[in-house]
C-alpha positions as CSV (number, residue, x, y, z in Angstrom):
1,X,0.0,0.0,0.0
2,X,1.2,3.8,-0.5
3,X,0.8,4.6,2.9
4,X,2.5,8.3,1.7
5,X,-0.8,8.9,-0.2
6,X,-2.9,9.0,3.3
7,X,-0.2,11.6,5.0
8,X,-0.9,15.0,4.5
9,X,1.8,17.0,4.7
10,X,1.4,20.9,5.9
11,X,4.1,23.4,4.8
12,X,5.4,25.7,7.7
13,X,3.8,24.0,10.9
14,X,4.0,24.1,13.9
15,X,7.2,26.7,12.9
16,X,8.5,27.8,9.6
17,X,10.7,25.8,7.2
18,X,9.4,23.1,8.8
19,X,6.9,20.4,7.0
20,X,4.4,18.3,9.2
21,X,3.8,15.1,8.7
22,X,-0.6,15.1,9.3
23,X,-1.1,11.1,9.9
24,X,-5.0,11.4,10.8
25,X,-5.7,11.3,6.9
26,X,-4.2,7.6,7.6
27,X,-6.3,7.5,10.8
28,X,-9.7,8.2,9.2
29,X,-8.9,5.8,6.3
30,X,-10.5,2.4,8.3
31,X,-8.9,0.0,5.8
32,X,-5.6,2.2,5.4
33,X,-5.2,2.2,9.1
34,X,-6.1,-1.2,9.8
35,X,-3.2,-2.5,7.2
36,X,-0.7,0.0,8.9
37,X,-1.3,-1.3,12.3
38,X,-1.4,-4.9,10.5
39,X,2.4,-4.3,8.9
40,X,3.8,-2.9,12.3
41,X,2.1,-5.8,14.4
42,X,4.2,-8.4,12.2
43,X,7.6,-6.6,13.0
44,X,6.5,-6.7,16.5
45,X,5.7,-10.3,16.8
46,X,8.9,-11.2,15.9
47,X,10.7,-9.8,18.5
48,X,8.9,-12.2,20.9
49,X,7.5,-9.2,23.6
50,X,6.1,-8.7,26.8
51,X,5.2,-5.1,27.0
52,X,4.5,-2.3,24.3
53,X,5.6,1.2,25.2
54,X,4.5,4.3,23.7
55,X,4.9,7.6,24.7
56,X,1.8,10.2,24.3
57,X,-0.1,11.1,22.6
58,X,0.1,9.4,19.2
59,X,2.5,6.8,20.5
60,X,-0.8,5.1,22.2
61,X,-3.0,5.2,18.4
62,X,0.0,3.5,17.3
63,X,1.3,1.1,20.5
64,X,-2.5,0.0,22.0
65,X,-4.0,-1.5,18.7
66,X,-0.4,-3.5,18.1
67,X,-0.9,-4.6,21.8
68,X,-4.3,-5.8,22.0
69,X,-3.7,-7.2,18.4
70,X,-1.0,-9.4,20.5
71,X,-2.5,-10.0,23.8
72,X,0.4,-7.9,25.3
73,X,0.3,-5.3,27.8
74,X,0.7,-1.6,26.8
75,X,2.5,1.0,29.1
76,X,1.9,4.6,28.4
77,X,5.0,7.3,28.9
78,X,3.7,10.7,29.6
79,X,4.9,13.9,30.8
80,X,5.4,14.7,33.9
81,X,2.2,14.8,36.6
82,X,0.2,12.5,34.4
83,X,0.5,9.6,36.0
84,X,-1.2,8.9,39.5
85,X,1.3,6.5,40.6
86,X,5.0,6.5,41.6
87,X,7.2,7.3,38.3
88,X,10.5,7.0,37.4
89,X,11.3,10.4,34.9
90,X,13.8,11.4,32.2
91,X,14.9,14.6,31.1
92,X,14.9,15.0,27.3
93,X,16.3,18.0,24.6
94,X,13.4,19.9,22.4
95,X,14.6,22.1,19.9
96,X,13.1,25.3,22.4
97,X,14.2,23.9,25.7
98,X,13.4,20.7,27.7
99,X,10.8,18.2,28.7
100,X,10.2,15.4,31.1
101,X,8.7,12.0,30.5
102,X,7.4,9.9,33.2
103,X,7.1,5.8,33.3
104,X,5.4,4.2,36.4
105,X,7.4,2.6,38.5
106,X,5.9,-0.9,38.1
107,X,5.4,-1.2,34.7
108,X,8.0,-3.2,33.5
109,X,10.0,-5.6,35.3
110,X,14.0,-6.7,35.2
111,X,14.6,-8.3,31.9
112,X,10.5,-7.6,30.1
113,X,11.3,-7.8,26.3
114,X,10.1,-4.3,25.5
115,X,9.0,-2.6,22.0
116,X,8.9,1.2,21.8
117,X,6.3,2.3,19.3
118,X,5.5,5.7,18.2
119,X,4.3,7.5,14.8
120,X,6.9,9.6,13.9
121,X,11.2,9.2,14.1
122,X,12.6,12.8,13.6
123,X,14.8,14.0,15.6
124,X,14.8,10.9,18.2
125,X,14.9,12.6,21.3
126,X,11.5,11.4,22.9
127,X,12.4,8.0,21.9
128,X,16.0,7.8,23.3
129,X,14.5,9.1,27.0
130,X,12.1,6.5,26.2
131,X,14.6,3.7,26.0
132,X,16.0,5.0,29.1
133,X,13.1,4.8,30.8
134,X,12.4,1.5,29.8
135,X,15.8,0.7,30.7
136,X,16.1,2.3,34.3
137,X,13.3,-0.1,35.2
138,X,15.2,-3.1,33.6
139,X,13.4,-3.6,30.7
140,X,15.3,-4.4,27.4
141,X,14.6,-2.8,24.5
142,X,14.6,-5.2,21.6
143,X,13.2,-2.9,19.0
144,X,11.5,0.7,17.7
145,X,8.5,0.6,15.6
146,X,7.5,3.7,14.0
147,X,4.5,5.1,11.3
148,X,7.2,7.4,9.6
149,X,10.5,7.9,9.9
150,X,12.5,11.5,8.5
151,X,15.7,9.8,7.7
152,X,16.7,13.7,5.7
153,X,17.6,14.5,9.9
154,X,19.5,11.7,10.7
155,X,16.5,10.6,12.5
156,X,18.4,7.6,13.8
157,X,21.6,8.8,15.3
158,X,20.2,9.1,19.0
159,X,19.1,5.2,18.9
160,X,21.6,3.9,16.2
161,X,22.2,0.8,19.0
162,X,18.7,-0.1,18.8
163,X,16.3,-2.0,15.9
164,X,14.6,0.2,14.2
165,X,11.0,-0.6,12.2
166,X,9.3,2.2,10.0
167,X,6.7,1.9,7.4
168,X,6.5,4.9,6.1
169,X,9.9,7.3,5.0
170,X,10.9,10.5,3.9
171,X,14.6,10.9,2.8
């Protein structure tokens, strides 16, 4: 399928120069969506895991159908004063400033076979302080599945140890 065909791309948002990758053309496309989620699922089985991670928001309409599809447990990263529970938090880099993400505590246990899934690879940031999230708690990150992937930033250098998955990308 030409998943690029059901990505809209808008010129000059959120900031100029820049061009936004719109998935919820792909989202509102039942059949589109469905196959998306279908094609990521399969690189997920076989990495044999226990838990899905995804951090918010779109990491979760990417990481909860690919869980439930495999009977696995999904754990949501958030930002800070999200979650209700004791968290474990990472400081990450934004091209303005900084952010926190935030894990609960629990989630994942010493040696969980973890998958990160998100829709978008750009910079990497969010998904490195993902990964060590997952890997403060002793999870072990045994792949990266994304929607789309901007490989004309070097979208991998910040997880270049790590699998890496993406269906749709943009050199």
């Amino acid at each position: 399928m030409d998943y690029k065909a059901h990505i809209k791309i808008i010129d000059n948002y959120p900031k100029e120069g820049i061009q936004f990758k719109d998935i919820t053309p792909l989202l509102q496309n039942g059949p589109a969506y469905k196959k998306a989620i279908d094609e990521m699922t399969e690189y997920v089985k076989s990495k044999d895991v226990d838990i899905v991670v995804g951090p918010e928001a779109r990491g979760f309409v990417v990481g909860c159908p690919i869980a439930y599809s495999l009977e696995k447990s999904f754990v949501p990263v958030r930002k800070t004063g999200k979650l209700p529970r004791e968290v474990v938090t990472e400081d990450y880099g934004l091209e303005y400033g900084k952010d926190t993400l935030a894990i609960h505590a629990d989630s994942i246990k010493e040696g969980d076979r973890v998958i990160i899934t998100d829709d978008l690879l750009a910079t990497g940031g969010t998904i490195e302080a993902t990964i060590k999230l997952v890997e403060k708690l002793g999870g072990v990150v045994v792949g990266c599945a994304f929607l789309i992937e901007l490989q004309y930033i070097d979208s991998r250098a910040k997880i270049k140890d790590y699998d890496v998955f993406s269906l749709i990308r943009y050199s």
